[in-house]
N, C-alpha and C positions, 0 to 999 in steps of 0.2 A: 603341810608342805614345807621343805626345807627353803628356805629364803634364798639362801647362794644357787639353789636349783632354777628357780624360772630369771638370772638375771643372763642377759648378754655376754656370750664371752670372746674376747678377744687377742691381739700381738703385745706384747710388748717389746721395744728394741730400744736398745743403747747405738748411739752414732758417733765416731769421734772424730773432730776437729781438732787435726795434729799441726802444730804450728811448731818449724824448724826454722834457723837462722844460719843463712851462709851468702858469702860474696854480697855483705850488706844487704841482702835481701831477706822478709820476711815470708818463709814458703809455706806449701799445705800438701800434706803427703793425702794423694788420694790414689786409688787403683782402677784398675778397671771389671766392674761388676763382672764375678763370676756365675752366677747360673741367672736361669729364664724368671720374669722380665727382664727385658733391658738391659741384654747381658752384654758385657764389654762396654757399655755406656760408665764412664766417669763416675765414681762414688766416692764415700766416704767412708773409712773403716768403720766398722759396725756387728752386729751379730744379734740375737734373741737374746731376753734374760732368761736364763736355764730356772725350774722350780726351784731349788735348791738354793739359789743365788739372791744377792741384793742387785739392785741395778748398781753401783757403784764398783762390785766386784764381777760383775758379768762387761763392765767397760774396761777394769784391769785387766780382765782375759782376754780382749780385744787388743785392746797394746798390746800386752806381751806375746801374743801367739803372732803377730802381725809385724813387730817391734824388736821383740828380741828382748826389751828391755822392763824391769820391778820399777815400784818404787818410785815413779816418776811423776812430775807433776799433773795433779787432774782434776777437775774441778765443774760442778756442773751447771751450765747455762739455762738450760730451762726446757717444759718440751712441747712438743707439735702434736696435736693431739685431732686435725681437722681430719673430720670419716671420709674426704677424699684425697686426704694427702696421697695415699699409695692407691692406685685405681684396680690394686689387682686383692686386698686385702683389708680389713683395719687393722692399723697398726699405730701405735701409738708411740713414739721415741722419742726417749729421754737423750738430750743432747750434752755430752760435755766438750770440754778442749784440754787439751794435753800439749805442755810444752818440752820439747825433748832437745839434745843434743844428735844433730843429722851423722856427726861421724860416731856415736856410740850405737845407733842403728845396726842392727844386723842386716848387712845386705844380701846373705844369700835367701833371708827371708822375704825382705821388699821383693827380691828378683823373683820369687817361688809365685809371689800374688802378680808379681807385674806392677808394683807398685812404683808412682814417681814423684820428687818432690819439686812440684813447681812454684812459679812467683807468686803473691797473694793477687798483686799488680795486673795478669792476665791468665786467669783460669779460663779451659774450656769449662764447659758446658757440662750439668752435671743433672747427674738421678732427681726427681718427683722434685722436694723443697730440699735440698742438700745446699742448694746457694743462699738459700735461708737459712738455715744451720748455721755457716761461714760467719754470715753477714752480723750474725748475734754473737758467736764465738768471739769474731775479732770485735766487735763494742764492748764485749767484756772484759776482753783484753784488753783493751787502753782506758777502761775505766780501770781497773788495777796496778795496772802501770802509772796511772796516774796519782794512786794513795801508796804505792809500797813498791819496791824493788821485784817484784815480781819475774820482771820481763829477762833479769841476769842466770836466769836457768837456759837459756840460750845462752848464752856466753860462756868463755873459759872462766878456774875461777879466780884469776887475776885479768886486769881488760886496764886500759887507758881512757883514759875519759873522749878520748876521740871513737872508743871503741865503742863506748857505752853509749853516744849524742847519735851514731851511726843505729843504735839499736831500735834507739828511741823515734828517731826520723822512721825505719822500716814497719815501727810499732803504727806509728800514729799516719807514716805516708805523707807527713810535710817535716820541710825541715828548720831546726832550732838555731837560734843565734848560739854561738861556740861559749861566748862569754857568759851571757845569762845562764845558759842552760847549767854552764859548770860554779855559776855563783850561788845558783838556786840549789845545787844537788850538795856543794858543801855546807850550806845554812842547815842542813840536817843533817849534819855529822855521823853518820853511816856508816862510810867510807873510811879504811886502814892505809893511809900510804906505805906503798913500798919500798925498801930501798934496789929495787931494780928498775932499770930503763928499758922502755923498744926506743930500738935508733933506727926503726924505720919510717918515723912517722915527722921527723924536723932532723936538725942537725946537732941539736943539745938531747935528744932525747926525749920521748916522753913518760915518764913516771906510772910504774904499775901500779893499782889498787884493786884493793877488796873490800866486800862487804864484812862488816865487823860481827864478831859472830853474836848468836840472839838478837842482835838489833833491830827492833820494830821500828821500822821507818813510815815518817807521820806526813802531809802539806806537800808530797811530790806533786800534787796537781797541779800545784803555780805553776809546774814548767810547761805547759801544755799551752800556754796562754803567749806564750812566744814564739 
């Protein structure tokens, strides 16, 4: 008797936990479930992994067919494997997180699902463990944020260090003393000054920067401590 014959067979699904950055706010693009269970209930992008596919590339086809957008950050959290997470199936979902830019978004796509990007701050109410998904998403979000730059794929790629301490409050949801934070972020030399100013930010200006290129940046967890 062939072995793979008598075992159990089951779903597998990819989930993704989209994290966008706008009006200092840290958002999560979710929709509203299209078909039976639960349908129009709050979710999270997601789809099956096709035969064919890896779960990593069946989450790229989730962004992009939902997104609009290649190539973008993505990275996977871990997965949910309880035989009553989903009460109408087992399924078992590999969860990643994805950080994108909200105006490179195709919106006649978001608008095709109905999709919206709200604060992380006050989500409704969401599908089976999808607040669970979130809830490990963003811990791994700021644990990365806290060893490497991670978190400036949300941002343009020039930003002010007012721009950047603003990302970092929306990553982590408290916020950093101005001086530390930008003491601690030059101690690892990263950062390219620019010779251009925003004058909208004081009345001298504040100083564009960027991330310097190939730079493996090391010890950003110290700022997390203030």
């Amino acid at each position: 008797m062939n072995y793979y014959n008598i075992q159990n067979k089951f779903f597998v699904s990819v989930d993704c936990v989209i994290f966008g950055y706008e009006d200092e706010k840290l958002k999560l693009l979710l929709y509203p479930r299209a078909f039976e269970p639960v349908k129009g209930s709050w979710s999270l992008m997601g789809g099956f992994v096709r035969e064919n596919e890896s779960a990593e590339e069946a989450a790229s086809r989730v962004l992009q067919q939902t997104t609009g957008l290649k190539n973008i950050f993505l990275e996977q959290v871990g997965a949910l494997s309880s035989p009553e997470r989903d009460p109408f199936e087992r399924v078992i979902s590999i969860v990643y997180f994805a950080l994108i830019r909200i105006e490179h978004s195709n919106e006649q796509l978001l608008d095709r699902f109905g999709a919206k990007w709200l604060p992380v701050k006050n989500l409704p109410e969401m599908i089976f463990d999808h607040k669970e998904m979130v809830t490990m998403a963003l811990s791994k979000l700021q644990h990365k944020a806290g060893s490497s730059l991670v978190g400036v794929e949300l941002l343009k790629e020039k930003f002010t260090f007012m721009q950047l301490r603003k990302l970092y409050e929306a990553i982590y949801q408290k916020e950093f003393d101005p001086g530390n934070f930008r003491k601690k972020i030059l101690s690892l030399e990263v950062l390219e000054k620019l010779n251009q100013k925003n004058s909208t930010e004081s009345k001298k200006g504040a100083f564009y920067y960027r991330i310097k290129t190939n730079k493996i940046v090391e010890g950003l967890d110290r700022i997390v401590k203030y």
